[in-house]
C-alpha positions, 0 to 999 in steps of 0.5 A: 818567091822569097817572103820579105822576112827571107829577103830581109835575112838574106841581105849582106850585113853592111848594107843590112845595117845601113838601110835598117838605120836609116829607116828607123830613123825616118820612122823615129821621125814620122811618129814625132821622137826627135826633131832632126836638127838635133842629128844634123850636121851643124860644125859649130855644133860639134866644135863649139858645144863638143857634139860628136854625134853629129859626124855620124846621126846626119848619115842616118837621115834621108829624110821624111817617109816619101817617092824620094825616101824608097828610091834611096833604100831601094839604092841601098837594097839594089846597087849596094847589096849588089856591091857587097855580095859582087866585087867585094863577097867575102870582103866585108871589112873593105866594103865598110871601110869603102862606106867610111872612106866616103862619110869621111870624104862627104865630112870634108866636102861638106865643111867648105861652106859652098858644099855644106849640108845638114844631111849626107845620107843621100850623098853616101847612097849616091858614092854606092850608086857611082861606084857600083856604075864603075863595078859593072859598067856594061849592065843595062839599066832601065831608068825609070822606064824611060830610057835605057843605058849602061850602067856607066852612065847611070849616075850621070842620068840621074843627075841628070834627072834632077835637073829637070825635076828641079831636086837639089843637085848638091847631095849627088854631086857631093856623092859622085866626087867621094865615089869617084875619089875611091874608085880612083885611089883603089882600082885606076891607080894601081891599075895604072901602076901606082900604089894602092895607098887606100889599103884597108886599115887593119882596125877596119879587119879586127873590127869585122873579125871580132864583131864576126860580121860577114864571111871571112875573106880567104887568103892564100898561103903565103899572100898577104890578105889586104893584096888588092894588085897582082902583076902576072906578065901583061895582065893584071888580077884585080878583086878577082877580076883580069885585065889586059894591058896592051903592049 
C-alpha cells in the first residue's frame, strides 16, 4: 500500500492543483486568515469596486473543515483523477479547459439572481461528478453503502440525497447543467454529427506546453491535434473509444 506522500505524487496535475487549493483555502480559514466574503462571489463587487479576484477565489472554497468538505475532495481525488488519468491521459490541456468551461458557464449561471451563489467550488466538483457519470456509465457504484447503481445515475442519486437530508439543492443542480452542457457540446453533438464547436482553444495548449504541466498528448502525422471526430464508414472513433451507429 502506497504512503500518502506517494499517493499524493501520483496524482494528475489538474486535479492535484485543485484539490491542493481548495484545502488550503479551507485551512487559511479554520486558523483565522481570512474571512471568506472577501473571496466570495458578490458581482457588484467585481463590477463596482473592480474586484476580479472574485471570478476565480469563490472556486476555492468548499467551505469549513467538515463530513461535507471530505466528500467533496474525496470528489475530486476519485471521479476527477479517474477522469484526467482515463478519457482525458495525455490530455491535460483539454481537462483544464473541460474545468474553465464549466467555472465560465457556473459564472453565467450564477449572475442570474434565482441561481446565485456566493461559493461555486461544490458546483464545479459536481460538473466532475456528472461528466465522469457519462464517461463511464456502466461502473457500479456503492452510494454511501446504501444502495448500488450505475454510474449514470450517480448524479441523480446524490441529488437525490439532499433532498432528504435537507442539503442545499442549487450548488448540484448548477453542477449538472455546466457538465451536461460540456458533455452535450464535445461528445453528443459531434457524435450526432454536428461540429465540435467546443474545441480546446490553442491558448489552452501553449498554456500547458510552456507550463510543462502533464504528458504531452501524441499526435499523429499528418492529424491535427485538437481532432476530437473521426468517421471511419459506419462507426465513429471518439477519445480513443468506438461507437457503432446503426444502419
Amino acid at each position: 500500500m502506497s504512503s500518502p506522500a506517494e499517493f499524493y505524487q501520483s496524482l494528475p496535475p489538474i486535479c492535484k492543483a485543485y484539490g491542493t487549493a481548495c484545502l488550503v483555502a479551507t485551512a487559511a480559514y479554520q486558523i483565522g486568515l481570512y474571512n471568506p466574503v472577501y473571496i466570495a462571489l458578490i458581482y457588484e463587487n467585481v463590477f463596482y469596486r473592480f474586484q476580479i479576484w472574485r471570478l476565480f477565489t469563490n472556486f476555492l472554497f468548499l467551505g469549513p473543515f467538515s463530513i461535507n468538505f471530505g466528500i467533496r475532495l474525496l470528489m475530486i481525488a476519485r471521479y476527477g483523477v479517474q477522469l484526467e488519468k482515463g478519457p482525458f491521459d495525455r490530455r491535460t490541456a483539454d481537462f483544464l479547459w473541460m474545468m474553465t468551461f464549466g467555472a465560465f458557464v457556473l459564472l453565467v449561471l450564477s449572475a442570474i439572481p434565482i441561481f446565485w451563489s456566493p461559493f461555486l467550488a461544490i458546483s464545479l466538483v459536481f460538473m466532475l461528478v456528472y461528466v465522469w457519470s457519462r464517461e463511464f456509465p456502466n461502473a457500479q457504484i456503492n452510494l454511501y453503502g446504501l444502495v448500488s447503481l450505475k454510474a449514470f445515475y450517480l448524479p441523480w442519486a446524490m441529488f437525490a440525497l439532499d433532498v432528504i437530508f435537507g442539503s442545499p439543492l442549487m450548488p448540484n443542480l448548477l453542477g449538472i447543467i455546466a457538465g451536461h452542457l460540456y458533455y452535450f457540446l464535445t461528445v453528443l453533438h459531434p457524435l450526432a454529427g454536428g461540429k465540435n464547436i467546443l474545441k480546446t482553444p490553442v491558448w489552452i495548449h501553449k498554456l500547458v506546453a510552456r507550463w510543462r504541466i502533464g504528458a504531452p498528448q501524441p499526435v499523429s502525422r499528418g492529424q491535427p491535434a485538437n481532432n476530437a471526430q473521426q468517421d471511419r464508414g459506419t462507426g465513429v472513433a471518439f477519445r480513443g473509444r468506438s461507437y457503432r451507429l446503426s444502419d
